[in-house]
Backbone as ProteinMPNN parsed JSONL, in Angstrom:
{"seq_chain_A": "XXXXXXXXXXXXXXXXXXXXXXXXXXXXXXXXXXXXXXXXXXXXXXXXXXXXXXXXXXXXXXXXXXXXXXXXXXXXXXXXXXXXXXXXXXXXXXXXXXXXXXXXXXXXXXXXXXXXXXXXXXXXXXXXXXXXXXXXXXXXXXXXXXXXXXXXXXXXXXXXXXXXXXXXXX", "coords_chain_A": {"N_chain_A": [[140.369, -230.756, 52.132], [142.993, -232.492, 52.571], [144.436, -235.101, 50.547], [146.272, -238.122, 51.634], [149.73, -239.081, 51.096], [151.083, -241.793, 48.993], [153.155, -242.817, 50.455], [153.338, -242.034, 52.939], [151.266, -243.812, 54.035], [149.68, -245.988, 56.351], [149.474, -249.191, 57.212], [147.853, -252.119, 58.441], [148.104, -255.522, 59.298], [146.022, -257.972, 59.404], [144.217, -259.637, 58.351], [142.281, -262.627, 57.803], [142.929, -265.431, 56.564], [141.486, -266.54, 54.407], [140.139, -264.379, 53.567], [141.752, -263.723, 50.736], [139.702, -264.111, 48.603], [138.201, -262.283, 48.126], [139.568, -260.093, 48.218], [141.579, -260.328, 45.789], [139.193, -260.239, 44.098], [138.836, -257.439, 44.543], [141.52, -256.691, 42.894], [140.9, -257.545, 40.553], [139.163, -255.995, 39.474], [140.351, -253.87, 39.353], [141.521, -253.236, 36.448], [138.815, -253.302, 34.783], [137.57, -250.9, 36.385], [140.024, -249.086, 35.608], [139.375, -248.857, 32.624], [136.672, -247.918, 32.678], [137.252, -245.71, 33.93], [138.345, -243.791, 31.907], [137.451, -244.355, 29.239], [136.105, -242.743, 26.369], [137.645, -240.762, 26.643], [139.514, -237.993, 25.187], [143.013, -238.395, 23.448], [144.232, -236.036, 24.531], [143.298, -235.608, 26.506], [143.652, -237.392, 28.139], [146.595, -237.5, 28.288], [147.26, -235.359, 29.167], [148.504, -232.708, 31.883], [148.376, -231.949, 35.709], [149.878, -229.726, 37.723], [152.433, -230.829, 37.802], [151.563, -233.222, 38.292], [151.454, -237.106, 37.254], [150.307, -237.804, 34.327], [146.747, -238.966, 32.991], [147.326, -241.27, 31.901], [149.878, -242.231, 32.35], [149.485, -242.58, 34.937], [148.149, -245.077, 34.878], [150.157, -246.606, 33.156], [152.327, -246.94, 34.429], [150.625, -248.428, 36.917], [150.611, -250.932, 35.235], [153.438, -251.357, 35.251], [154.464, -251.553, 37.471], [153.342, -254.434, 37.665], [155.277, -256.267, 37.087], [156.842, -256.357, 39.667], [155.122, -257.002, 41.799], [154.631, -259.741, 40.57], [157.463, -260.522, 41.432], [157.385, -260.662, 43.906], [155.569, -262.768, 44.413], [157.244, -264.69, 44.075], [159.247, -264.477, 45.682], [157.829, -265.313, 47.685], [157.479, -268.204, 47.285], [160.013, -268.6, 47.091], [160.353, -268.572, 49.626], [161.89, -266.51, 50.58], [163.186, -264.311, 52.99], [162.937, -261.764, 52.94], [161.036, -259.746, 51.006], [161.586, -258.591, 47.325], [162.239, -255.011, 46.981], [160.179, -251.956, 46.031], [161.032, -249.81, 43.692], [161.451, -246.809, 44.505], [162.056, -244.901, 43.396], [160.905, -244.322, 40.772], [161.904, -245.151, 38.178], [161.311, -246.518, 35.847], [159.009, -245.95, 34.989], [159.243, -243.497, 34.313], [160.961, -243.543, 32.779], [159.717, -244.513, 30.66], [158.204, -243.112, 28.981], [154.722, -243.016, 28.737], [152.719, -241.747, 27.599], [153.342, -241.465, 24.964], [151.814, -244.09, 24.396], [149.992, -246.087, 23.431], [146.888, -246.049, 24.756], [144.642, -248.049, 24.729], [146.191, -250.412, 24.325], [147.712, -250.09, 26.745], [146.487, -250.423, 28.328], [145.249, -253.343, 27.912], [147.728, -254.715, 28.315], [148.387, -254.537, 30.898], [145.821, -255.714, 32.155], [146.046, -258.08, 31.141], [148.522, -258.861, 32.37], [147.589, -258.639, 35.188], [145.355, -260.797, 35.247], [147.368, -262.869, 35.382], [148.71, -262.927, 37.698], [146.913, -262.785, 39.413], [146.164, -265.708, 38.765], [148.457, -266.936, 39.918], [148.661, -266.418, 42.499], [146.136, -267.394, 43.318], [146.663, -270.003, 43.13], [148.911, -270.991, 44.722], [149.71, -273.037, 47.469], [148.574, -274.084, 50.561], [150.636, -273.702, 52.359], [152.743, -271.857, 51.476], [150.699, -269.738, 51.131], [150.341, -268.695, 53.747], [152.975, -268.248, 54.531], [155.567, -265.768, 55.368], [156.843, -262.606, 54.699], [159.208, -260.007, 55.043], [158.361, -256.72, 54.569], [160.326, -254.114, 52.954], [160.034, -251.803, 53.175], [158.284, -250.95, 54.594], [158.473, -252.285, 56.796], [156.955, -254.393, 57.724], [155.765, -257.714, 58.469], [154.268, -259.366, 56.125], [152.086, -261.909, 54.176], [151.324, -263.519, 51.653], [148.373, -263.021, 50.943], [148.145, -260.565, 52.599], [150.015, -259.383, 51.084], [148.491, -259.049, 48.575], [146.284, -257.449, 49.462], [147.749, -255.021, 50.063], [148.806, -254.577, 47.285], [146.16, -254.198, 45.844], [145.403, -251.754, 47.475], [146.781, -249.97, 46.856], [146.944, -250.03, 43.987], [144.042, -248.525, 44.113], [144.997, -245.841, 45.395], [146.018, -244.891, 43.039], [144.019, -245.059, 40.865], [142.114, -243.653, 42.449], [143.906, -240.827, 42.043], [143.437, -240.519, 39.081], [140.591, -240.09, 39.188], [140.864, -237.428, 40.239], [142.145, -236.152, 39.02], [140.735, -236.163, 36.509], [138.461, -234.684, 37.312], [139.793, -232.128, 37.852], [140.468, -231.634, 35.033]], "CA_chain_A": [[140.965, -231.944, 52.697], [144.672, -233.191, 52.0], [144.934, -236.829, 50.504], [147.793, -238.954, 52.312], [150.788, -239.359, 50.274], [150.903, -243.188, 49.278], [154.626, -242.983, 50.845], [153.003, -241.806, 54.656], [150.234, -244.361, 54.485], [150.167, -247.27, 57.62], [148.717, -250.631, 57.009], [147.725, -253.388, 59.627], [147.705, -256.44, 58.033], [145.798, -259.009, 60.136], [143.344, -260.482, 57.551], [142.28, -264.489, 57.524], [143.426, -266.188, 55.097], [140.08, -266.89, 54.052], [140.034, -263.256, 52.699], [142.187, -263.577, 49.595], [138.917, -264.254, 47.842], [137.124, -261.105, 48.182], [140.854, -259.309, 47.776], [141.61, -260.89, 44.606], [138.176, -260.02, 43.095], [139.204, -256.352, 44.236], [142.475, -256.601, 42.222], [140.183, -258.194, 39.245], [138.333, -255.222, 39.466], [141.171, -252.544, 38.65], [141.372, -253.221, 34.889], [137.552, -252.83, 34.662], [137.363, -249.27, 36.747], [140.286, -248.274, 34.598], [138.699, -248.832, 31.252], [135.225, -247.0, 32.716], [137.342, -244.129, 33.929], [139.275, -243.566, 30.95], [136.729, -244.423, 27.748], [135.69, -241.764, 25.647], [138.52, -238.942, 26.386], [140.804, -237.794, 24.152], [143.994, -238.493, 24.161], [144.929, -234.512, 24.505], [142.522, -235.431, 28.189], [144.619, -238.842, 28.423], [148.037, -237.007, 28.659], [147.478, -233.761, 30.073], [149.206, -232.975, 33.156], [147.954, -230.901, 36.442], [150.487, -229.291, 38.839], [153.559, -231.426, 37.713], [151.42, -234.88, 38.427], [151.655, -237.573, 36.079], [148.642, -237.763, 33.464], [146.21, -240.408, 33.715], [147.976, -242.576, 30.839], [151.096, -242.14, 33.496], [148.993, -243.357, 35.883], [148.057, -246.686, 34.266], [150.842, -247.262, 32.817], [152.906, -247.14, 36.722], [150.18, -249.513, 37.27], [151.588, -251.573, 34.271], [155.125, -251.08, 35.088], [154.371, -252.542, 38.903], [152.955, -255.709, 38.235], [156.779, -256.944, 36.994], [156.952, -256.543, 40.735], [153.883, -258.092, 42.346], [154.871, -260.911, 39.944], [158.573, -261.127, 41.977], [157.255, -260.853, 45.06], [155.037, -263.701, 44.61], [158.534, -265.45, 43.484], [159.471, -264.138, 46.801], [157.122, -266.29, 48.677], [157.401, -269.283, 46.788], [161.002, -268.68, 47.496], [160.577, -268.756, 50.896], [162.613, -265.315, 51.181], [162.75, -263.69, 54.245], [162.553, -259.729, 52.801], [160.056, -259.071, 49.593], [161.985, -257.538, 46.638], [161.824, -253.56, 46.926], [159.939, -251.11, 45.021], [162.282, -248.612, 43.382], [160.921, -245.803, 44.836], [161.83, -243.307, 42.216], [159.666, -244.794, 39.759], [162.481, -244.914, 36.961], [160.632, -247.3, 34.923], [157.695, -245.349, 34.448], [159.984, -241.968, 34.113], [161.54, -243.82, 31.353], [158.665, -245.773, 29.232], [157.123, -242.338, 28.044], [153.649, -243.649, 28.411], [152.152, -240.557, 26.858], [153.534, -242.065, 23.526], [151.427, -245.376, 24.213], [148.509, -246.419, 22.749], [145.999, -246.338, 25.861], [144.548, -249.358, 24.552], [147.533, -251.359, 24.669], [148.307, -250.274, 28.493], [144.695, -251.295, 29.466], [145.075, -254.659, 27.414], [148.71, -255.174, 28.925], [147.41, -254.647, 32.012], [144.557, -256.684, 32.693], [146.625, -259.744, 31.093], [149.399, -259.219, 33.496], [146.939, -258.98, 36.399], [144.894, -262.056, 35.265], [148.279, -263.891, 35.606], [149.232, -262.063, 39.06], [145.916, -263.591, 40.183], [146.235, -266.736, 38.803], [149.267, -267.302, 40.97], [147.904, -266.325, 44.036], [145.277, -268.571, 43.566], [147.252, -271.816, 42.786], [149.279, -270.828, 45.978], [149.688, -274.254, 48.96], [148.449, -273.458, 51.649], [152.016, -273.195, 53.323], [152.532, -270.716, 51.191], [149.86, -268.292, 51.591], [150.418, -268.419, 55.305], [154.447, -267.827, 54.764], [155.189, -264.578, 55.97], [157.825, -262.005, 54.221], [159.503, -258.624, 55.503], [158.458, -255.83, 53.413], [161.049, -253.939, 53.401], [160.179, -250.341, 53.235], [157.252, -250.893, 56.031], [159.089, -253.377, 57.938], [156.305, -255.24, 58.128], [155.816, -258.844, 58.136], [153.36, -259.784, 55.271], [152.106, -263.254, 53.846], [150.445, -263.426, 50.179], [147.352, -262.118, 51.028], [148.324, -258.947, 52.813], [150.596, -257.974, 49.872], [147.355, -258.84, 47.55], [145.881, -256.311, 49.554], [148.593, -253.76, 50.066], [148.449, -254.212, 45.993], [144.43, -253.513, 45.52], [145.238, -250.22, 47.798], [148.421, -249.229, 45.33], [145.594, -249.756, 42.786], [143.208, -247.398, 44.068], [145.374, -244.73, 45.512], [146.679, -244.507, 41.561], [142.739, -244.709, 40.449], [141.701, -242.059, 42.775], [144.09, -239.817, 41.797], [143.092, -240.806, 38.103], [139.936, -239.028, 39.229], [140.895, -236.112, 40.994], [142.563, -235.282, 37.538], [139.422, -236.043, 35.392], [137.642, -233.49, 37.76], [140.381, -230.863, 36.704], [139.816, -231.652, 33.26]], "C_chain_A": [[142.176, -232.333, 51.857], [144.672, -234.539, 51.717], [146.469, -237.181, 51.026], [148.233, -239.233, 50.956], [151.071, -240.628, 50.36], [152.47, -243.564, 49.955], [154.252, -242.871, 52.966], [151.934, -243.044, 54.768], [150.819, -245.842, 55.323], [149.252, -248.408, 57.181], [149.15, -251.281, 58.453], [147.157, -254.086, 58.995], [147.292, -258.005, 58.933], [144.447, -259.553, 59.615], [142.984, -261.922, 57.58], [142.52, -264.533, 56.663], [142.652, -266.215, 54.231], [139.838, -265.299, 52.615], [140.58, -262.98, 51.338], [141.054, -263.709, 48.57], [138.438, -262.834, 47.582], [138.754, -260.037, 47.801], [141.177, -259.429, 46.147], [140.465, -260.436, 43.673], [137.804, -258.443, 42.977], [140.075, -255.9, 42.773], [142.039, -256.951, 40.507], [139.384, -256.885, 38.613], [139.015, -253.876, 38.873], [141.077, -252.415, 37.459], [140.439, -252.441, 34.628], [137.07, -250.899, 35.194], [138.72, -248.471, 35.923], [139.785, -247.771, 33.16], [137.522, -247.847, 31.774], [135.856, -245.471, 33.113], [137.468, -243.249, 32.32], [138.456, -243.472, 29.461], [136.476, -243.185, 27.557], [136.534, -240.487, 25.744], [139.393, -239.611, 25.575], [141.811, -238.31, 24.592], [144.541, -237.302, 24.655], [144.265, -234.694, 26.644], [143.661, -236.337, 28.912], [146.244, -238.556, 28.996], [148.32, -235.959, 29.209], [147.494, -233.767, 31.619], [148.375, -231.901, 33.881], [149.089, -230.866, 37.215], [151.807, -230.21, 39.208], [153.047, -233.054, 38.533], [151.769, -235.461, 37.149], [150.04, -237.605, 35.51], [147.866, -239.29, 33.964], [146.473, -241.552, 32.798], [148.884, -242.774, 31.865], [150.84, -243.1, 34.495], [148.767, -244.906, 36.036], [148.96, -247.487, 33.836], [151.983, -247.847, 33.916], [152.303, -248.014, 37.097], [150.846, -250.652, 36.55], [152.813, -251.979, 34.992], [155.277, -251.964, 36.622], [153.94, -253.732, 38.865], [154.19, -256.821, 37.552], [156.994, -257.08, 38.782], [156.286, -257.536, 41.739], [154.437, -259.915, 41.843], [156.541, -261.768, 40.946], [158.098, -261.253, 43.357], [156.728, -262.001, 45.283], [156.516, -264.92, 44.171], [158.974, -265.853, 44.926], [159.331, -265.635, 47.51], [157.619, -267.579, 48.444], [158.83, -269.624, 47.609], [161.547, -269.056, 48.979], [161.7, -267.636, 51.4], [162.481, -264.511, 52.083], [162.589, -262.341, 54.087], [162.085, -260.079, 51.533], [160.897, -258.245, 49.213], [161.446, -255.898, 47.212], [161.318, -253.192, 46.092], [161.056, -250.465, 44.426], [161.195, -247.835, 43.281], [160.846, -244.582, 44.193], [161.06, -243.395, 40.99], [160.336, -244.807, 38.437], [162.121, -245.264, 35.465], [159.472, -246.761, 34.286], [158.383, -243.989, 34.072], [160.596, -242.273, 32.915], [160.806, -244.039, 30.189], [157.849, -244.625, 28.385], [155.815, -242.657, 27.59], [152.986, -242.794, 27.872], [152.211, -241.123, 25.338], [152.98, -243.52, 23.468], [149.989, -245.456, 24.265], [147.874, -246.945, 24.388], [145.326, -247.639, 26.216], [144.971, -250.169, 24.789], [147.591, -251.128, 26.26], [147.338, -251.206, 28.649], [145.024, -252.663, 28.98], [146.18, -255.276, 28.052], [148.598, -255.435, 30.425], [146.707, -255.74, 32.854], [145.196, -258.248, 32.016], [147.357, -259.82, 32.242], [148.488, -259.492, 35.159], [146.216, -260.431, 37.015], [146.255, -262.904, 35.866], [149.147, -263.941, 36.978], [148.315, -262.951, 39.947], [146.036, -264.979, 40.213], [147.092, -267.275, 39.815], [149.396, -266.941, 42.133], [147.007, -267.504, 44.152], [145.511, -269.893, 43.857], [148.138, -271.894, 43.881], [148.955, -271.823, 46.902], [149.569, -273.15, 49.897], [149.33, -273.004, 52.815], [152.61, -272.211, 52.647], [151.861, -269.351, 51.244], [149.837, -268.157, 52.808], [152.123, -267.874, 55.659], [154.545, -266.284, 54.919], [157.078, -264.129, 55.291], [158.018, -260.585, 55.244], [159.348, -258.1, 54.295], [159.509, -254.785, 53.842], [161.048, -252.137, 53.199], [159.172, -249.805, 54.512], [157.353, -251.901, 56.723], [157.887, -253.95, 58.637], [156.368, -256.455, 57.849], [154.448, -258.936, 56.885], [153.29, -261.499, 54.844], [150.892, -262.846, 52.2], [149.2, -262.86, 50.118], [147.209, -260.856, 51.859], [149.358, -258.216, 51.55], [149.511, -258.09, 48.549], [146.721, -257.39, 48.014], [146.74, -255.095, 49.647], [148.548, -253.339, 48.143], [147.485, -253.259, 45.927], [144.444, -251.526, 46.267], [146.321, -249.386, 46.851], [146.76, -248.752, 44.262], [144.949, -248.238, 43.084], [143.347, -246.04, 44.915], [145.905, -244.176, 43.988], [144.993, -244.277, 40.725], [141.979, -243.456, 40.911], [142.531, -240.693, 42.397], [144.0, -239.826, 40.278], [142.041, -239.7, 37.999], [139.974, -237.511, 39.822], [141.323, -235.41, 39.408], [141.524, -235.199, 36.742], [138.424, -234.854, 36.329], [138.425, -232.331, 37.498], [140.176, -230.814, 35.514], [138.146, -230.957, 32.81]], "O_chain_A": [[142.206, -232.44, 50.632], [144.922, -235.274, 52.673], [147.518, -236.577, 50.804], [147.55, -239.516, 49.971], [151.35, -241.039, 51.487], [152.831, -244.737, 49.867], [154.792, -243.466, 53.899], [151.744, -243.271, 55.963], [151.827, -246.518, 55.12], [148.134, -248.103, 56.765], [150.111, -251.145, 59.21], [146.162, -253.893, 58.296], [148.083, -258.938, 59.071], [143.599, -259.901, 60.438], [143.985, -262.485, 57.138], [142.366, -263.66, 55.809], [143.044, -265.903, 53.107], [139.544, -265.262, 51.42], [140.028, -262.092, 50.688], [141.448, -263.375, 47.452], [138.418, -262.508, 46.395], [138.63, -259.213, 46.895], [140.94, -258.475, 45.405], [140.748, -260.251, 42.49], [137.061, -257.946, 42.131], [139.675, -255.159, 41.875], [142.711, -256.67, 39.515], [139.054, -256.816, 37.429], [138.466, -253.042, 38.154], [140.493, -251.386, 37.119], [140.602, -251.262, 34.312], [136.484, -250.026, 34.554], [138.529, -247.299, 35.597], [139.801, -246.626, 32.71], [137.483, -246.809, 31.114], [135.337, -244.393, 32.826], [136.779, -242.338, 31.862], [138.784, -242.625, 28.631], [136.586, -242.414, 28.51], [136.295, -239.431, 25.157], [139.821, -240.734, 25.306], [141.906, -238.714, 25.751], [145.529, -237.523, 25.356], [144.687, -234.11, 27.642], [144.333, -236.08, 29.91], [146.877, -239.189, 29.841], [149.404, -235.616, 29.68], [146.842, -234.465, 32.396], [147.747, -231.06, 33.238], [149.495, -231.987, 37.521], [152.237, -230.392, 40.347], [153.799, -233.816, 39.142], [152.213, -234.844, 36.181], [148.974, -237.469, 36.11], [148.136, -240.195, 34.754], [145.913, -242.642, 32.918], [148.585, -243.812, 32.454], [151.518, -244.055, 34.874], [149.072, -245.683, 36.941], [148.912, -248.714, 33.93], [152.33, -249.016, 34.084], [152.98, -248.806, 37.752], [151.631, -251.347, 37.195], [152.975, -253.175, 35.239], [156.093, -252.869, 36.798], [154.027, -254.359, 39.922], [153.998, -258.037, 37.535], [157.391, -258.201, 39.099], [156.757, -258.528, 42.296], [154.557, -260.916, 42.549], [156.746, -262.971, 41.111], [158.611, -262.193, 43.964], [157.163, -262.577, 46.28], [156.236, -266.112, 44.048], [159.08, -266.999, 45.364], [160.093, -266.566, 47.768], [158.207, -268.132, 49.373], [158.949, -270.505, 48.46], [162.594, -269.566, 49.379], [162.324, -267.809, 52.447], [161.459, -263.829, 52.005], [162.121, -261.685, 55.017], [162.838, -260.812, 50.891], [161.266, -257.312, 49.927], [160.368, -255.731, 47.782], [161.608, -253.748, 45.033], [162.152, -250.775, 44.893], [160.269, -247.902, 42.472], [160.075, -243.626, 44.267], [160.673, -242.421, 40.344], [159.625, -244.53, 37.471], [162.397, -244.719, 34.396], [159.05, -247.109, 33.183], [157.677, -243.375, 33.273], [160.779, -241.415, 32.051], [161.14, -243.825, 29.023], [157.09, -244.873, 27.448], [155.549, -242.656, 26.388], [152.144, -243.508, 27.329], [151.202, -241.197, 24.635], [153.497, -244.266, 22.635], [149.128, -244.971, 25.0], [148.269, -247.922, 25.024], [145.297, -248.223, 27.299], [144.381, -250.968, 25.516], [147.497, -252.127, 26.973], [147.348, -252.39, 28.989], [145.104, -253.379, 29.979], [145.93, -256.406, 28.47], [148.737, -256.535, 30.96], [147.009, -256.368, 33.869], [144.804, -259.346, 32.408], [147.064, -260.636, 33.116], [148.757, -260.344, 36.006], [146.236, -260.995, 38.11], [146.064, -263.594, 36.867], [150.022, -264.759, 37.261], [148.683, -263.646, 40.894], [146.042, -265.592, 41.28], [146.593, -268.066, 40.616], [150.402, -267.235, 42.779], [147.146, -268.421, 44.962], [144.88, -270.694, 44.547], [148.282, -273.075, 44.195], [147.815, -271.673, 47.342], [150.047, -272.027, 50.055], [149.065, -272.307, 53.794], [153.176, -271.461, 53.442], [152.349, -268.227, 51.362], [149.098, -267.221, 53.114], [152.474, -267.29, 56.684], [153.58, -265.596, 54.584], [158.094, -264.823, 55.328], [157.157, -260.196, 56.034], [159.814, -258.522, 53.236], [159.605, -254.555, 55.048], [162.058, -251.438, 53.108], [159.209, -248.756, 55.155], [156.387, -252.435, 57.268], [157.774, -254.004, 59.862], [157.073, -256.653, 56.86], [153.542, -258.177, 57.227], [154.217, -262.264, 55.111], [149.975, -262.045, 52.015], [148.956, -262.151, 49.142], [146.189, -260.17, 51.777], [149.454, -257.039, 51.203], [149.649, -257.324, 47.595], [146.626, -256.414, 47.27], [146.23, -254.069, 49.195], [148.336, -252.207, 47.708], [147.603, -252.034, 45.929], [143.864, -250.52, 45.858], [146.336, -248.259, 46.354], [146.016, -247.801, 44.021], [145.217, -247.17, 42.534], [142.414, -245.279, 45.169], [146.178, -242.98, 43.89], [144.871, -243.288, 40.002], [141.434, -242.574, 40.247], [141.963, -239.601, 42.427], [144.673, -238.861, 39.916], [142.135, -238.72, 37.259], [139.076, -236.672, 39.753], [140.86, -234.401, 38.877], [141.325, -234.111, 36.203], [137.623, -234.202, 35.659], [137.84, -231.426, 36.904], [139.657, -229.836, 34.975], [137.758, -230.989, 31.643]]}, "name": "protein", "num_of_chains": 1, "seq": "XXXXXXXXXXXXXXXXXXXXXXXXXXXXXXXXXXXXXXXXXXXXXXXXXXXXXXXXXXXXXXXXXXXXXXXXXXXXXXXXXXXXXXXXXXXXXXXXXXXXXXXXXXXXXXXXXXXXXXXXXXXXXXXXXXXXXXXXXXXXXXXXXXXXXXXXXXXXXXXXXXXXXXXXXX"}
């Protein structure tokens, strides 16, 4: 079986509102399944590459490196902007930061602060806010704060699953 390329994948984003709870306690949840993948290997396991992917420090740290984003988008909203900042699709930021040379520790701890604070401001979110509705602008969809929580949580765990596909090469 072929995994979808997180660049082909389709979302339909017609959630209640109501749902940011149970989303949010997904997104709470990434930190935690990183740390349980990740404990006890080496770092020689931590940085080693398969088939010109990135390693699974790479991986985490891309997680890292995206929630500067998440964080504008929620700016976005507040903003009342009619298109959601872009990704930069080439991933320069993570092509640059040499996460291989970073203490694993540190990602995970950088991490799970930035997320706590990703959440927090979802949470504290008026309710005319979390109902405001953005263009994303690479899936020209409309979104509102709790479909890009969830379009997050799936970022998350298309970058976690392929976390494990590598620890099963290993």
């Amino acid at each position: 079986m072929q995994r979808t390329k997180w660049i082909d994948r389709k979302f339909i984003f017609d959630f209640p509102e109501g749902w940011i709870f149970n989303i949010l306690e997904r997104l709470r949840g990434t930190a935690v399944r990183m740390e349980h993948l990740v404990k006890n290997l080496s770092h020689d396991h931590l940085t080693r590459k398969a088939n010109d992917s990135w390693s699974i420090q790479e991986h985490i740290g891309h997680l890292l490196d995206l929630e500067e984003l998440h964080e504008g988008r929620i700016d976005d909203f507040l903003a009342r902007e009619k298109i959601l900042r872009a990704a930069d699709m080439t991933n320069a930021k993570t092509l640059a930061a040499n996460h291989n040379n970073s203490n694993v520790q540190q990602l995970l701890n950088d991490f799970k602060k930035s997320r706590e604070r990703f959440i927090k401001r979802i949470k504290t979110m008026d309710d005319e806010t979390q109902n405001f509705k953005s263009l994303h602008p690479r899936l020209k969809i409309m979104m509102r704060p709790v479909d890009m929580a969830y379009f997050t949580a799936e970022h998350d765990d298309h970058h976690l699953a392929s976390i494990r596909i590598l620890l099963e090469k290993l």
